[in-house]
N, C-alpha and C positions, 0 to 999 in steps of 0.2 A: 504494500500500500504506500502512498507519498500522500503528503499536504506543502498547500501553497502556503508561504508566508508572505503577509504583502507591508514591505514598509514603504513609509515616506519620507521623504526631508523638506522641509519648507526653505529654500533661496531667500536667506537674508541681505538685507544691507550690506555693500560691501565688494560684491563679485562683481566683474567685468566678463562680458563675452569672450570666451574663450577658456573662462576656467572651468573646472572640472569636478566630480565627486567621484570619487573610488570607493565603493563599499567590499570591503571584506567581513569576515564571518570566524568562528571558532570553528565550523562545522560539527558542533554539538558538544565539544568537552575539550576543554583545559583555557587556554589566553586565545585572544584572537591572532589568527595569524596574519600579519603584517607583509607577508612576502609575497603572498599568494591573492593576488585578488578574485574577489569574485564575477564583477564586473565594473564598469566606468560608463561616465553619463556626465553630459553636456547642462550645464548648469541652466543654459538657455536655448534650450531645442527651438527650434526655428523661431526663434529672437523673441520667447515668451518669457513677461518679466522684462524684456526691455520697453515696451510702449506701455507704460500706467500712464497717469494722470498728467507727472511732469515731464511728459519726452511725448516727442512725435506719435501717433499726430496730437493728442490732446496736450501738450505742454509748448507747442508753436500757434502762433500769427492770434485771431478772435481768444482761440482758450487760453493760449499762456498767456499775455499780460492782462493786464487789467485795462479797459477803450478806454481812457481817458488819462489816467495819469501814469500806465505802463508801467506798473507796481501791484504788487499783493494779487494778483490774478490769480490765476490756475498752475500755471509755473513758476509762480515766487510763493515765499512764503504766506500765509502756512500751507495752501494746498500744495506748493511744488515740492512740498519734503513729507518727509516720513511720515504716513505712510501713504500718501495720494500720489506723492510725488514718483514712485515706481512701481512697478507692478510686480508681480508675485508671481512664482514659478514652486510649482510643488514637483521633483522628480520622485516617481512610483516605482518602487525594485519590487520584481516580484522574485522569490528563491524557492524552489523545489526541495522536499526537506523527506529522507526516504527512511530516516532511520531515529529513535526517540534520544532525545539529550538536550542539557541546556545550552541552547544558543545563544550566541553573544554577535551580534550584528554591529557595525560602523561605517557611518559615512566621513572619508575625512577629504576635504575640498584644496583644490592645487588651483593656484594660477595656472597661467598658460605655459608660464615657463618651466613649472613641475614643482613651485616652492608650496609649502604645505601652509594651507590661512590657519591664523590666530585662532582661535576659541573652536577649534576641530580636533579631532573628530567628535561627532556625534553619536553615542551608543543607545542601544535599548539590548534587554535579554530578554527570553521568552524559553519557556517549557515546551517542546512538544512531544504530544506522544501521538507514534504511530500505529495503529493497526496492524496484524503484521500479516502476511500474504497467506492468502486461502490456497493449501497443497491441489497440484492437478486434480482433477478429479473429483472433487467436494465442494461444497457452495456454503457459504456461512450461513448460521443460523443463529449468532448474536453474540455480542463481542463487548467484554466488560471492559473498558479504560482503567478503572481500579484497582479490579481485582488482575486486571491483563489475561481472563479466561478466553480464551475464544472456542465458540462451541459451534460444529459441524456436523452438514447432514451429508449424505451420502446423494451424488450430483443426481 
């Protein structure tokens, strides 16, 4: 049997096009491992989380300033900064997970030039348990998590 894990990361303040997120994993026991990724992902997939509020098109020409005095509009303060001022990017890992143990997942974010950003990585852990594969020939008939019985009929 497998389950999907699905994390997120929320794109904060701070990135440029071009940086990046590497999410590695423990693959279910002991430290995460640092050497091995699991996969990488574009901070700003086709340029989301660049156009909010204060950037193109809504932070130029009618929206960003203000028609009269060219101040405090849409692209100055307060709307042109945090958090109107950019937009938001959520990257979704999803990890196939085929065997039970505690996982320890991270995302740690790189500029473009490969240097590792301040206040990274970001972790979460999580329990899972798997099910464990129904023998050829047999079809389950009901499967305790707790107890980890798994009870089978004949196919």
């Amino acid at each position: 049997m497998k389950a999907i894990v699905t994390l997120g990361f929320v794109v904060p303040v701070g990135y440029e096009q071009g940086d990046y997120a590497v999410l590695h994993s423990n693959n279910g026991s002991g430290n995460i491992d640092w050497d091995t990724p699991l996969s990488t992902y574009d901070l700003f997939p086709n340029s989301a989380g660049i156009f909010g509020f204060g950037h193109a098109p809504f932070g130029h020409f009618r929206f960003g300033h203000s028609h009269s005095m060219c101040t405090a509009g849409w692209g100055h303060l307060p709307f042109g900064h945090f958090p109107f001022g950019h937009g938001s990017a959520v990257i979704t890992a999803k990890h196939m997970i085929y065997d039970c143990g505690e996982y320890k997942f991270a995302f740690a974010c790189y500029d473009k030039l490969g240097n590792l950003h301040e206040g990274t990585p970001e972790t979460a852990t999580i329990y899972m348990h798997v099910a464990p594969d129904v023998p050829v020939g047999l079809k389950k008939h009901s499967y305790n998590k707790n107890t980890d019985i798994l009870l089978l009929d004949a196919a």
